[in-house]
N, C-alpha and C positions, 0 to 999 in steps of 0.2 A: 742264202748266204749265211754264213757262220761269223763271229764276231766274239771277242773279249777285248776288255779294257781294264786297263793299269789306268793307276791314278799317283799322283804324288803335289808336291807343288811349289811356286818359286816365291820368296816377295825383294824384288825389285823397288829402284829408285827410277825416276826418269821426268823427261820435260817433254813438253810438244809444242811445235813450230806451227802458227795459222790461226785466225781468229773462231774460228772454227770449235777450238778446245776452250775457248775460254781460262776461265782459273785453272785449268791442266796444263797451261805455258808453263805454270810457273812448277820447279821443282818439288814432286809429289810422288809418295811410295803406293805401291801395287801390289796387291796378294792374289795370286793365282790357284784355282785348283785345276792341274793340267789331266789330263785325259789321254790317253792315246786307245785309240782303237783299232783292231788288227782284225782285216778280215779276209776271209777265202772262202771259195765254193766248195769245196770237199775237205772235211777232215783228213792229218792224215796220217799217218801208218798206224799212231797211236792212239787218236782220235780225236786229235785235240786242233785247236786255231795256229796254237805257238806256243810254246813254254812261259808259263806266265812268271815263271821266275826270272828267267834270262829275259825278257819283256820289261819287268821290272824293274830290273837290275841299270839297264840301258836307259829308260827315262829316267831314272834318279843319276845317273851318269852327266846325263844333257841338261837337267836340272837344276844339278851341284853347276856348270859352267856360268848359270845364270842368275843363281839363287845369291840373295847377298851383296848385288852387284846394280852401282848405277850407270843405266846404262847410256847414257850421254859421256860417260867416258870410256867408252867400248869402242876402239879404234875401225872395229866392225861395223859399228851402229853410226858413224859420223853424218849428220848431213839428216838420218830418216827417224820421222817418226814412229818408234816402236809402238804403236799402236795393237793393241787385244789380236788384231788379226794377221798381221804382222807378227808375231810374235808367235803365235799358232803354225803357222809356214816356218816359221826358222824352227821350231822344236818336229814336227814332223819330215823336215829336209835330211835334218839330222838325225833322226830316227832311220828316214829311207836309205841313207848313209853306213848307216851300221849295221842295216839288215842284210845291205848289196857286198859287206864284207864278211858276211857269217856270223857275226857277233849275235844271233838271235836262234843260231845253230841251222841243223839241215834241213830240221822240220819247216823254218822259217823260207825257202823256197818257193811254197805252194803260196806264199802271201800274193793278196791281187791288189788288195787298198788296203790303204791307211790315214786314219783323220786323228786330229791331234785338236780337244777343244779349251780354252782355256775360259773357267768362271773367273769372272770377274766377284759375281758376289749372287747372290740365291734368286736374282732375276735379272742377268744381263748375262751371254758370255757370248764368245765367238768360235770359230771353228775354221781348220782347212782341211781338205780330202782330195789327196791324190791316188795314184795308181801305183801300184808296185810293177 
């Protein structure tokens, strides 16, 4: 399996609902470094996973919607804990999203998976991985 990954990353405001978070109930900011990874079993025409520009370009896109933003007032977000992995799932939905429209160009076809991890900080992060 073949792989490349873009990097970029958001810092959000947010709260969490349940005893569970402790002092994270209370409103508190988050810096992310996000990650997306793109992979497929054959390179292809030109020999590569996906353009890593047009890759790029697309998480800093889905990043800008989030970056700067608290997200307790995100008519989106009402009601759920945006939680690391949580959060991980909504940047690579949206990633799958933009690939299933071409926005990642024709090469981006051959894609099989794609995981999206987000560091919390240089030893905690989370991750999700789906399927293209």
């Amino acid at each position: 399996m073949f792989s490349i990954t873009v990097r970029d990353h958001i810092m959000i405001a947010h709260s969490f609902r349940g005893d569970v978070f402790g002092p994270a109930q209370r409103l508190h900011g988050a810096t992310f470094l996000v990650d997306a990874t793109f992979r497929r079993e054959q390179l292809d025409e030109d020999n590569i996973v996906v353009d890593i520009g047009l890759a790029t370009r697309e998480l800093g896109a889905i990043t800008a919607e989030l970056n700067y933003r608290n997200l307790d007032e995100n008519p989106e977000f009402a009601g759920i804990n945006t939680s690391t992995e949580f959060l991980a799932k909504v940047v690579a939905d949206r990633l799958a999203e933009r690939i299933a429209k071409g926005a990642l160009g024709e090469g981006a076809k051959g894609l099989s998976a794609l995981s999206v991890t987000l560091h919390e900080s240089h030893i905690a992060w989370a991750s999700y991985e789906r399927d293209l």
